[in-house]
C-alpha positions in Angstrom: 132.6 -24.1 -7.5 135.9 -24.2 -8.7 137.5 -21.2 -6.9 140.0 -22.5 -4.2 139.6 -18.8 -2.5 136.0 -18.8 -2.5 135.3 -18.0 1.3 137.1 -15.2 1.0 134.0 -13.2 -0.8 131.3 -15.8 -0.2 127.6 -15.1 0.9 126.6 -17.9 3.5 123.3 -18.9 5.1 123.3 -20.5 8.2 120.5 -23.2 8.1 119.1 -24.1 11.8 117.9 -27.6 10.6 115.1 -27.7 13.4 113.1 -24.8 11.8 113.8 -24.3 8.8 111.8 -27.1 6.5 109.9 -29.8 7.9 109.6 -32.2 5.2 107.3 -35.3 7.7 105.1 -33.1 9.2 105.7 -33.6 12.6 106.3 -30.3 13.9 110.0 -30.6 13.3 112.4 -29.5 10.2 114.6 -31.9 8.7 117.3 -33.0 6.2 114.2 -34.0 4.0 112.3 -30.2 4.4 116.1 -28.9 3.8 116.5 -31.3 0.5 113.5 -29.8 -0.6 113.8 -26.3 -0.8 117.9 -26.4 -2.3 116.3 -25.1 -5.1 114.7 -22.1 -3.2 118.6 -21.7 -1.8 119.9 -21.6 -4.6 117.9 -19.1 -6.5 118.2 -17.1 -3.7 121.9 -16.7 -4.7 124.2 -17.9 -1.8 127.7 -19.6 -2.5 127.4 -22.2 0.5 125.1 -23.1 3.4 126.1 -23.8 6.8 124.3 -25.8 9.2 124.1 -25.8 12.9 124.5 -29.4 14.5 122.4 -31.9 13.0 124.4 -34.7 15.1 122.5 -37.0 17.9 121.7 -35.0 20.4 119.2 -34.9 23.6 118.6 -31.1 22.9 119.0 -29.7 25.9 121.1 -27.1 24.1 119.2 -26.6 20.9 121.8 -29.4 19.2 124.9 -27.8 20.8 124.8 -30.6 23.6 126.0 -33.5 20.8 126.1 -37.0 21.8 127.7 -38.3 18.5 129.3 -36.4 15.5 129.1 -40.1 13.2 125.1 -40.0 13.7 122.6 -37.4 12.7 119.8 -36.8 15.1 116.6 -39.1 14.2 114.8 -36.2 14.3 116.1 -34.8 11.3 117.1 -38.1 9.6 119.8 -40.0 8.6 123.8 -40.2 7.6 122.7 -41.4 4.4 120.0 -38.7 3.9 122.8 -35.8 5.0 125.2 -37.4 2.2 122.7 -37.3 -0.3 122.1 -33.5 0.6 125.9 -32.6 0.8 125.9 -34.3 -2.5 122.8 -32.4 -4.0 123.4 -29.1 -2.8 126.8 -29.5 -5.0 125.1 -29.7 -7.6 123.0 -26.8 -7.3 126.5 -25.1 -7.1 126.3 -24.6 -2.8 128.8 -25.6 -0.7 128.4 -27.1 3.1 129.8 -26.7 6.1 129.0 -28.1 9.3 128.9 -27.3 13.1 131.9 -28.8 15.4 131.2 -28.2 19.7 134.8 -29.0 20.5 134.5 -27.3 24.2 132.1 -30.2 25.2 129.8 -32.8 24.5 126.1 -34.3 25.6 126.6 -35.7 29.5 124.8 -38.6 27.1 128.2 -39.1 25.2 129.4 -42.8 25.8 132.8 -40.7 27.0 131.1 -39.0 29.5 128.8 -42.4 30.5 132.2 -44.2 30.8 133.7 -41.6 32.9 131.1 -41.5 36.1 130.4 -45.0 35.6 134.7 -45.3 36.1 134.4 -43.5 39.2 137.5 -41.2 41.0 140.7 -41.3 39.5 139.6 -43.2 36.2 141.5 -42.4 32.7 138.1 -42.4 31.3 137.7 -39.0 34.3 140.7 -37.8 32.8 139.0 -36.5 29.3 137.1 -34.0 31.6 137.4 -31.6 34.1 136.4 -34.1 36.9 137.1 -32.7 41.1 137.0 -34.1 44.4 134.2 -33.6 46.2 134.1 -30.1 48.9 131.4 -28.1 50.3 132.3 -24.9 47.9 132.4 -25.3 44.0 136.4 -26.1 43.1 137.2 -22.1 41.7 134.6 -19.1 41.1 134.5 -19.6 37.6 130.9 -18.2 36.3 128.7 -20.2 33.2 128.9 -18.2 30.1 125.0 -18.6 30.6 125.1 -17.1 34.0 125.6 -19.2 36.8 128.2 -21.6 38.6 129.3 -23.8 36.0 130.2 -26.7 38.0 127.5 -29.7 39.1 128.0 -32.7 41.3 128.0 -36.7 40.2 125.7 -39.0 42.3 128.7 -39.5 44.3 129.2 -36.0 44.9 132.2 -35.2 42.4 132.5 -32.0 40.8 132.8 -31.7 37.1 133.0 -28.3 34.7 130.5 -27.2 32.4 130.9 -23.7 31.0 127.6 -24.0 29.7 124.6 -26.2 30.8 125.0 -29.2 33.2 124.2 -31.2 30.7 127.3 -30.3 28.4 131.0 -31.4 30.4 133.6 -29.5 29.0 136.4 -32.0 27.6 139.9 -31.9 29.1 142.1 -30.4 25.9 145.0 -31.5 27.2 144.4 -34.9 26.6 145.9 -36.4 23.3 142.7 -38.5 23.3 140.4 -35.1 23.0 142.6 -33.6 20.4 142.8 -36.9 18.2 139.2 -37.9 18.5 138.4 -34.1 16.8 140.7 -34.5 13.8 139.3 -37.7 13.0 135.9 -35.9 13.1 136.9 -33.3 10.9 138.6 -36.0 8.6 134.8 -37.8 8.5 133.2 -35.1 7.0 135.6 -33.3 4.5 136.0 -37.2 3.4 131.5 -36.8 3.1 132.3 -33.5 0.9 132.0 -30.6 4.0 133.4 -27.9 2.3 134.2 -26.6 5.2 133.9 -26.5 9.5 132.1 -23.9 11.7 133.8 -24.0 15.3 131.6 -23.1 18.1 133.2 -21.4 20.9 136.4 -21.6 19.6 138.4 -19.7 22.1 137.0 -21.5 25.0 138.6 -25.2 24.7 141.3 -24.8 26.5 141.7 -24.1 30.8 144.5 -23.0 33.0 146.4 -25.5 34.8 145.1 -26.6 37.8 141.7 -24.1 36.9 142.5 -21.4 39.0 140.3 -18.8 40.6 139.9 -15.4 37.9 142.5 -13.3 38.8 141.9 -10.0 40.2 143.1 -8.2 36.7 145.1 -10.2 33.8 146.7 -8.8 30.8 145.2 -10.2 27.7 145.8 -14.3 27.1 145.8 -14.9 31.0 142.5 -15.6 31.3 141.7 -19.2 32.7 139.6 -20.2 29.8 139.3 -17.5 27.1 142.0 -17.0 24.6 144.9 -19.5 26.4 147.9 -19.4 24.2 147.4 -23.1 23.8 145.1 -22.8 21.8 146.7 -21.7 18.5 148.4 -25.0 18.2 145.3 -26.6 18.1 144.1 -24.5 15.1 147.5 -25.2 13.8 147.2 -28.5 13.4 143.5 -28.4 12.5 144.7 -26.2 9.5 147.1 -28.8 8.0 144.4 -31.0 8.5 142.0 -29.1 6.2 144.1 -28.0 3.8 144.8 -31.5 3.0 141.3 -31.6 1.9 140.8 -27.8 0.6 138.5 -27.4 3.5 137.6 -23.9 5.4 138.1 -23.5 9.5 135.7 -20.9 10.5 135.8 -19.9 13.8 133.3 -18.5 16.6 135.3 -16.0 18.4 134.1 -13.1 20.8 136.8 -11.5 21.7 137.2 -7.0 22.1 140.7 -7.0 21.5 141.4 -6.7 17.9 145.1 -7.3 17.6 144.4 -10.9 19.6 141.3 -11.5 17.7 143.3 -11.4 14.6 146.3 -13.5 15.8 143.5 -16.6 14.9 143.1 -15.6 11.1 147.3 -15.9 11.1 148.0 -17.8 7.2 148.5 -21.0 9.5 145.5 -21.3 11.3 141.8 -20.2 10.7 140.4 -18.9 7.5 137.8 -16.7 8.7 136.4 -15.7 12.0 132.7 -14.1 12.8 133.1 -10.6 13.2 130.2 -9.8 16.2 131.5 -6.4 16.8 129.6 -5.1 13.7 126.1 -6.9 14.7 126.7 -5.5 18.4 126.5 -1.9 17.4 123.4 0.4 17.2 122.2 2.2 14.0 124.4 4.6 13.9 126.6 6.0 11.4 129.3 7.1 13.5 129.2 3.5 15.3 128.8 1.6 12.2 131.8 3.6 10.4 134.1 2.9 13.4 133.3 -1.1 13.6 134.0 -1.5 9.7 137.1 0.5 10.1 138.1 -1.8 13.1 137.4 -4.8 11.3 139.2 -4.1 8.4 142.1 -2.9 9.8 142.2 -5.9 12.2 141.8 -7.9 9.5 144.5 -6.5 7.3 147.8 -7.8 9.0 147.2 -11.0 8.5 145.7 -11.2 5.0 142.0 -12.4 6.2 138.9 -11.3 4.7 136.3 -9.9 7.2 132.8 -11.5 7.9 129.7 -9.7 8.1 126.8 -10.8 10.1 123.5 -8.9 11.0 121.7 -12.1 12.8 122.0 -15.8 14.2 120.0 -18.5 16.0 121.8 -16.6 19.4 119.9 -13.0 18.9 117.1 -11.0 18.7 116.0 -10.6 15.1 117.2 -7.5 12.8 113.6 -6.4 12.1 113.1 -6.2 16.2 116.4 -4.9 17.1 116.6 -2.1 14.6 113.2 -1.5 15.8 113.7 -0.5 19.6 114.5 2.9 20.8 117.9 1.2 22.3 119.8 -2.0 22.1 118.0 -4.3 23.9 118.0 -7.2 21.6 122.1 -8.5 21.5 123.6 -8.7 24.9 122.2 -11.8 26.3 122.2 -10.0 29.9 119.9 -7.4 28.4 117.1 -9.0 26.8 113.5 -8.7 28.3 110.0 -9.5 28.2 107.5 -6.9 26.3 109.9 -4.7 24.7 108.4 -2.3 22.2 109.3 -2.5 18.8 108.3 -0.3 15.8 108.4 -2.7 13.4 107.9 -0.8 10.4 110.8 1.4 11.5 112.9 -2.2 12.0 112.0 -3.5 8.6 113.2 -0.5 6.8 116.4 -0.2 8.6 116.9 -4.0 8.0 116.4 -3.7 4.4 119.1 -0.6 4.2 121.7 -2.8 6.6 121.4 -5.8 4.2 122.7 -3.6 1.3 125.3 -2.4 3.8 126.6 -5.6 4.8 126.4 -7.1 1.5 128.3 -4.2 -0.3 131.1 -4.4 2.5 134.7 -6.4 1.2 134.5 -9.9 2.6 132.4 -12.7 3.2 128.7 -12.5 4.6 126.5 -14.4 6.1 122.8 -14.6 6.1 120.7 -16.3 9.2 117.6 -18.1 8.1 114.5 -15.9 7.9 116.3 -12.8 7.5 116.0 -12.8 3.8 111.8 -12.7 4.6 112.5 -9.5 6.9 111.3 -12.1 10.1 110.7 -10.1 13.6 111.3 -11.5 16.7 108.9 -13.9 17.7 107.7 -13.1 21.7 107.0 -17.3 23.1 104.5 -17.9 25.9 106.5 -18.9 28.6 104.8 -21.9 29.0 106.3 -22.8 25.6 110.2 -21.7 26.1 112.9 -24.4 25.7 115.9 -22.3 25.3 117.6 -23.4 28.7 119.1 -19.8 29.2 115.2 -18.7 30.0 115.3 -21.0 33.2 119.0 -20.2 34.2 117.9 -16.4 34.3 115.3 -17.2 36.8 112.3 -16.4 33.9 113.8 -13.1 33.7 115.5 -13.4 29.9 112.9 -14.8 27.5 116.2 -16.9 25.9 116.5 -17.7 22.1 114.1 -19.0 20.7 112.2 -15.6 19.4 114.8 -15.9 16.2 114.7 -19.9 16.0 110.3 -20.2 15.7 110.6 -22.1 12.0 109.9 -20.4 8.9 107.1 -19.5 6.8 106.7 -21.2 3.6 103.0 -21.5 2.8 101.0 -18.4 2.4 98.1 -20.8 3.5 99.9 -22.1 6.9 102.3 -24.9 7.2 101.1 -27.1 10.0 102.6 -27.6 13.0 105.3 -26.5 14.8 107.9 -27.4 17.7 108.0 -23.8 18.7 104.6 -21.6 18.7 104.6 -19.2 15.2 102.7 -16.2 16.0 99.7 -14.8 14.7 99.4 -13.5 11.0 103.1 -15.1 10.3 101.9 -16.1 7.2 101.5 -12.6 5.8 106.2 -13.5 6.1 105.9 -16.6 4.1 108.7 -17.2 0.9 105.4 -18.2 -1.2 103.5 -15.0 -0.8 107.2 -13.1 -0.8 108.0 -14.5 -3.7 105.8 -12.9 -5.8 106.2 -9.6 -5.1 108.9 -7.0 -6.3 109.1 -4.8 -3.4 109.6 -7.6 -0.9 112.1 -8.5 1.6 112.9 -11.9 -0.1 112.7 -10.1 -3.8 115.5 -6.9 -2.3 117.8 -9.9 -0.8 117.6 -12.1 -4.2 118.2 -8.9 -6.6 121.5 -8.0 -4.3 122.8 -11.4 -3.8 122.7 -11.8 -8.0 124.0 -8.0 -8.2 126.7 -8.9 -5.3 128.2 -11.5 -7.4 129.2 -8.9 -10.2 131.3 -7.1 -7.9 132.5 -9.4 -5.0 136.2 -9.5 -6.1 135.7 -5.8 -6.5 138.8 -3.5 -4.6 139.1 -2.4 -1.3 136.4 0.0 0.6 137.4 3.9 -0.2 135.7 6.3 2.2 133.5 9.3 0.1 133.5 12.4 1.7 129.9 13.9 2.5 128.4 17.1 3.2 125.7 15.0 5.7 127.1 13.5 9.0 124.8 10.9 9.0 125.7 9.2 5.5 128.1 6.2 4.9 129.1 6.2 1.4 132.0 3.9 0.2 133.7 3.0 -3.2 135.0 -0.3 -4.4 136.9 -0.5 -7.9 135.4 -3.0 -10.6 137.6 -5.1 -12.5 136.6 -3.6 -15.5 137.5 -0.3 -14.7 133.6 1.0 -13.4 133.6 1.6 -9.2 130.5 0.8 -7.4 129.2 3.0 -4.5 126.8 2.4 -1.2 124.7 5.0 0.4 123.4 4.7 3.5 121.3 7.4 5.2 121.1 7.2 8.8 120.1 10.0 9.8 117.2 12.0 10.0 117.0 14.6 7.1 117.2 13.7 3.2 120.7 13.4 1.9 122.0 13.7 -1.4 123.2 11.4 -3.8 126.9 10.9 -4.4 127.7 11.0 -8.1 127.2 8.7 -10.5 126.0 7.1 -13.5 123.6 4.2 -12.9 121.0 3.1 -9.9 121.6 -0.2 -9.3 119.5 -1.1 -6.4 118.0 1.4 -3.8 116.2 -0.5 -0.1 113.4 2.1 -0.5 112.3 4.7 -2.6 114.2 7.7 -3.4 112.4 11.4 -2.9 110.7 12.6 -6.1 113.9 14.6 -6.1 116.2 12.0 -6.4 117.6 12.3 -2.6 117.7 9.8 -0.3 115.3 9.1 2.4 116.1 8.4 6.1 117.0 4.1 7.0 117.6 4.0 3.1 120.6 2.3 1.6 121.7 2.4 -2.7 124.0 0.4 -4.5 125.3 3.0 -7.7 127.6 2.6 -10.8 130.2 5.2 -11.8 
């Protein structure tokens, strides 16, 4: 807990409060079901545990629609009961860090109350994106959830959302907007965040006067991804935390690499998700070229890469890996009654968790993975996820990856979202017995990953077989540990060395290694 650098190599868990422990038993999980299984987090063997917003919220976002950053949702409990866990997780030797929405806020904010009760022309309209009213939305703008992302007042006033209606996006060039933020940030590194997740983080700020999309635009002239304004922000923002010894982590989708790595500059955000590597199919060719990418985007600027295989926003590894193409990431893609091999998925997973977690950088592990979860297929008559509606029924939305946990081999009550049938065969009790489980593989390479975090940088091996990523890192003490990952569709051999470490699956009774297998070896 000491290390000042520690992002830079950390494994994270991303802990989606509203399934992950429910510890009332009404249906819904909670800072008390989260207090209760620290222990379960920290024998897992992550470094820090970060937690999507926990704030008061009407949900009509999953959380991401917050209506106060000072309160925590009644739902899940109290301020006092998130300080406590802040405070116990330290002492388990995990770190937190917390969610910030800074594109927009609940339409149940009091800023947002104050501005249509205002009226036209009110400063309290001014911390918005607030237009006259016309027969034609103000610019042809779409929702990043598909859509027009403008809605009409009672009084027939147009106002932005880039997501739901129910979520205004705030006006960031308003000193008000900007100050408010840092004095959020300041609340919770002064509670003991260890560090801040931003959602959306290259969305906050618009073009002046919001101006139709132009025809074509060279990069940074979009009207509301990427401004140049933007890096000021983080600027600032990074003063702020390092005033504290806080992380800025960013959510940033953006396919240029040069741009994408102009955020990670030594003056602005530690660390950014890296979504190109989850994106890509399993492939070696397609793998190899995203880790290449990232690290050499990365390198410039002195930031670690992240690694990410899953997150409350996509379709499970287990299900993706299992389906003859990618239908499980691009939100524009996914679809009802897909099928899945899911024995195929599962042993794929289990190689790609050695892949990721063998890779230089930080990592980060989405609830459920570590117990080799599938997707979850809802009833319709049961989805919440807002993004099913907007799509016209069409995309069954998110929450297949957000259906909460399995602890008890013996069920575990209710549940806000339906768990299918037989999910208890995935619970962490039953898991947790057994050596050849997903839970015991992710548990044996978190421990093994800490013995070679701060190893060197990733050295391509050269292989007779197309299909196999192998990769050196040197040790400290002079040893080099290798990956293997076969993803092809023949046996490969073995580069050389001089200890197994940890293999995803069994080897041949030759000693070669099988198709979706992955080993961690010491030479």
């Amino acid at each position: 807990m000491s290390r000042t650098d520690w992002w830079r190599s950390a494994a994270i868990y991303q802990v989606y409060v509203r399934s992950f422990a429910d510890g009332n038993g009404d249906g819904t999980g909670d800072l008390a079901g989260v207090r209760s299984r620290l222990p379960y987090l920290a024998e897992l063997g992550v470094d820090a545990l970060w937690f999507t917003p926990w704030y008061l919220s009407p949900l009509a976002d999953g959380g991401y629609d917050v209506a106060d950053y000072r309160t925590i949702d009644p739902a899940f409990g109290t301020l006092a009961e998130a300080e406590a866990l802040l405070a116990e997780a330290r002492e388990l030797g995990l770190r937190t860090i917390v969610d910030i929405v800074p594109n927009h806020v609940s339409d149940q904010h009091p800023w947002f109350k104050a501005a249509l009760a205002a009226g036209p022309g009110a400063p309290e309209q001014e911390l918005f994106h607030f237009r006259p009213p016309s027969d034609e939305p103000p610019n042809d703008w779409v929702s990043e959830f598909g859509g027009v992302p403008w809605s009409r007042t009672e009084g027939g006033q147009w106002y932005l959302h880039l997501f739901t209606p129910e979520q205004p996006d705030l006006n960031w060039n308003h000193p008000k907007v900007r100050e408010e933020h840092e004095d959020v940030l300041r609340f919770w590194f002064e509670r003991g965040a260890a560090g801040v997740r931003i959602d959306s983080a290259a969305l906050l700020v618009k073009a002046d006067g919001l101006p139709d999309m132009p025809g074509s635009a060279d990069a940074g002239e979009h009207p509301f991804h990427d401004r140049p304004e933007l890096h000021g922000i983080y600027r600032s923002w990074r003063r702020l935390a390092d005033a504290y010894g806080a992380v800025l982590i960013g959510e940033i989708w953006l396919p240029d690499a040069e741009r994408f790595a102009r955020y990670l500059r030594p003056d602005e955000l530690h660390t950014a998700f890296n979504f190109d590597f989850l994106a890509r199919p399993w492939d070696a060719a397609e793998l190899r070229a995203s880790i290449d990418l990232t690290l050499a985007a990365h390198a410039p600027v002195g930031a670690p890469a992240t690694w990410v295989l899953a997150n409350h926003d996509v379709t499970r590894t287990v299900t993706r890996y299992g389906r003859a193409e990618d239908t499980g990431f691009a939100f524009e893609r996914k679809r009802f009654g897909v099928p899945t091999d899911l024995a195929l998925g599962t042993r794929r997973a289990r190689a790609a968790a050695l892949l990721t977690l063998a890779l230089p950088g930080s990592v980060y592990l989405y609830q459920g993975e570590e117990l080799g979860l599938p997707e979850a297929e809802i009833p319709r008559e049961r989805i919440q996820d807002p993004m099913h509606a907007r799509s016209g029924g069409v995309d069954p939305g998110r929450d297949g990856c957000r259906v909460p946990l399995p602890w008890r081999a013996d069920g575990d009550g209710p549940s806000w979202l339906p768990r299918p049938e037989g999910w208890e065969r995935y619970a962490a009790e039953r898991q947790a017995g057994d050596p050849e489980s997903m839970l015991s593989l992710y548990r044996t390479a978190l421990r093994l990953r800490r013995s070679f975090r701060d190893a060197g940088p990733l050295r391509w091996l050269r292989t007779d077989a197309p299909h196999l990523l192998a990769f050196a890192r040197a040790l400290p003490d002079g040893g080099t540990v290798l990956c293997a990952v076969n993803l092809g569709p023949s046996d490969a051999a073995l580069p050389a060395h001089s200890e197994l470490l940890l293999a995803s699956g069994p080897l041949t009774p030759s000693g070669a290694l099988p198709q979706d297998t992955a080993v961690w070896l010491r030479a």
